[in-house]
Residue, then its C-alpha position, 0 to 999 in steps of 0.5 A: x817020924x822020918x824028918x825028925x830022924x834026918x834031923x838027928x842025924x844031921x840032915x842040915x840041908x833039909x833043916x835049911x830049907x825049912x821057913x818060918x813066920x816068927x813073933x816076938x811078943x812085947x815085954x820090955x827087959x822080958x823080951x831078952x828072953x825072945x832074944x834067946x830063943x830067936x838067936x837058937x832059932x837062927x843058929x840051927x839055920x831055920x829060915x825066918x820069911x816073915x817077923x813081928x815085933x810089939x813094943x820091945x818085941x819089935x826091938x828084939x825081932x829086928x836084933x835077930x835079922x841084924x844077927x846081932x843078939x850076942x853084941x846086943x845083950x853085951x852092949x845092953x849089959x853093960x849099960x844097966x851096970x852103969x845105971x843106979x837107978x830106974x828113977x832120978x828125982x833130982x833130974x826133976x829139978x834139973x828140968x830133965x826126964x826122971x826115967x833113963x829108960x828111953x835113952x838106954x832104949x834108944x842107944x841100944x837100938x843104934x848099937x845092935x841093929x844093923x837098919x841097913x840090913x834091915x831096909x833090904x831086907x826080904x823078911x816081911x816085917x811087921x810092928x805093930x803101934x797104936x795111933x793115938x790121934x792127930x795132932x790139930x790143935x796145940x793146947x786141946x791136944x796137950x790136954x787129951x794127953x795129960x787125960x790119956x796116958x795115967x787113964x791108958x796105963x791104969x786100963x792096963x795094970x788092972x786088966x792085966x790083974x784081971x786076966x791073972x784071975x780068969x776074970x773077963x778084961x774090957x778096960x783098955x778096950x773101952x778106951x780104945x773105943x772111947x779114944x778112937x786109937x787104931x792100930x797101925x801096922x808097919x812094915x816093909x816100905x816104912x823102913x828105908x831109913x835108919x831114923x824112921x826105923x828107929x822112930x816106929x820101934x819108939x812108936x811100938x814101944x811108947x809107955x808114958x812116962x817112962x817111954x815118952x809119947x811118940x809122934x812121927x809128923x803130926x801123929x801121935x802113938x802109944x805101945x802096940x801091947x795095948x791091943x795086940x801083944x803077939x802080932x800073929x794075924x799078919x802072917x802068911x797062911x802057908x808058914x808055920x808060926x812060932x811065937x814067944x811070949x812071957x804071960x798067959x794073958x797075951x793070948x787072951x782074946x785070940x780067935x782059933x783060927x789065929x792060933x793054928x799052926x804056931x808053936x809057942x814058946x814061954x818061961x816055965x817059971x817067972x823071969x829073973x828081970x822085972x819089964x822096966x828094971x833098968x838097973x838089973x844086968x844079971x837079970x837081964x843076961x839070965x832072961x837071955x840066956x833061959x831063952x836059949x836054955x829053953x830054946x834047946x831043951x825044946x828043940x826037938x818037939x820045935x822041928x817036930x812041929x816044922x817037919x810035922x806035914x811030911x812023913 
């Protein structure tokens, strides 16, 4: 194919101009695989035009248009060789939160984002979250909560098992039904300032216990995963899409009109760091650094499927 020979040899004007629509799926500690590959992409100068993020892939997408994947990594790095353990039991008695995760989210989030940027950003952005409901009355509302979050996580490790077996999953939309949760998508308008842009990553990315449940004034969210792993719908029909993702089962359910025109992107094997293991540095450097692996490995079937319209 000719735009595949002008890329080998180094046609880097054409390659500058070529836009892409990019997801990242959710996944905790696993989505520093994402970064990996976002950071390649953006290296080879590919113009990102629109992103998605769900929970921790929101995170990860908005890392990328900071360009700020390397001092992200090191920064998260550095933070899980300080940290011994992903529960503290005598916290409990201390009156404090046992999980340190939603801190060391949080000040990673502050470090390698540059929400500045992002808030000017001409990058359609999209983060996708899951209004729970509002807030009207304090004790029944605290009462729904205690019901929700163990019934919400337990939907989602058993349709989850399910899925791994090719077995049809309906938990978690059953209580989405039963629940009324929607989905809520944010996007450019939403993020004008640096506390708020923080808040909806927070709301993406909500998994009680460990992540709290999030609120933003009177409205309570839980992690967009719950619905939608890999937030591919909002695009613009005119782009090609790639999408990053770690599990067979995120693309579950996708209709074939949404999965057309994408090239996906996901480790071969199993990834060296668990979805909420906090203490795991070289995991989490090893995810990153396969993304990047993975990303180069595939780097010509990549511009291939950019370039695949022109002859």
């Amino acid at each position: 194919m000719a735009a595949t020979k002008s890329i080998r040899k180094g046609n880097k004007k054409a390659l500058n101009k070529k836009e892409i629509a990019l997801a990242i799926a959710g996944g905790g500690c696993k989505a520093l695989y994402g970064l990996g590959v976002g950071y390649k992409l953006r290296k080879w100068g590919l113009k990102i035009k629109e992103i998605s993020g769900v929970s921790a892939g929101s995170a990860i997408g908005l890392m990328i248009l900071s360009g700020r994947e390397e001092e992200g990594i090191e920064y998260f790095e550095q933070l899980l060789k300080r940290n011994k353990s992903n529960f503290r039991p005598h916290h409990l008695l201390m009156g404090k939160r046992p999980f340190p995760h939603e801190n060391m989210y949080r000040r990673t989030l502050r470090y390698a984002i540059d929400f500045e940027k992002v808030g000017k950003s001409r990058v359609k952005i999209f983060i996708l979250a899951v209004k729970a409901f509002p807030r009207k009355g304090k004790l029944h509302n605290y009462w729904k909560k205690l019901l929700l979050i163990p019934k919400t996580m337990r939907a989602v490790l058993l349709d989850d098992k399910d899925k791994e077996k090719g077995l049809p999953a309906h938990r978690v939309n059953q209580i989405v039904n039963d629940w009324n949760l929607k989905e809520v998508i944010f996007t450019n308008k939403d993020f004008q300032y640096p506390a708020i842009t923080e808040q909806i990553i927070m709301n993406s990315s909500s998994i009680p216990p460990v992540l709290s449940f999030q609120r933003i004034n009177e409205e309570y969210y839980l992690d967009g995963g719950l619905t939608n792993n890999l937030l591919l719908e909002p695009f613009s029909n005119t782009l090609k899409k790639i999408g990053i993702y770690y599990e067979d089962t995120t693309l579950y359910g996708k209709s074939q009109e949404t999965l057309k025109n994408t090239y996906f992107i996901k480790p071969e094997g199993k990834l060296p760091i668990h979805t909420f293991d906090y203490t795991n540095a070289i995991g989490a450097r090893e995810a990153y650094e396969l993304g990047k692996k993975d990303a180069e490995e595939q780097k010509e079937k990549i511009f291939s499927f950019l370039y695949s319209d022109y002859e």
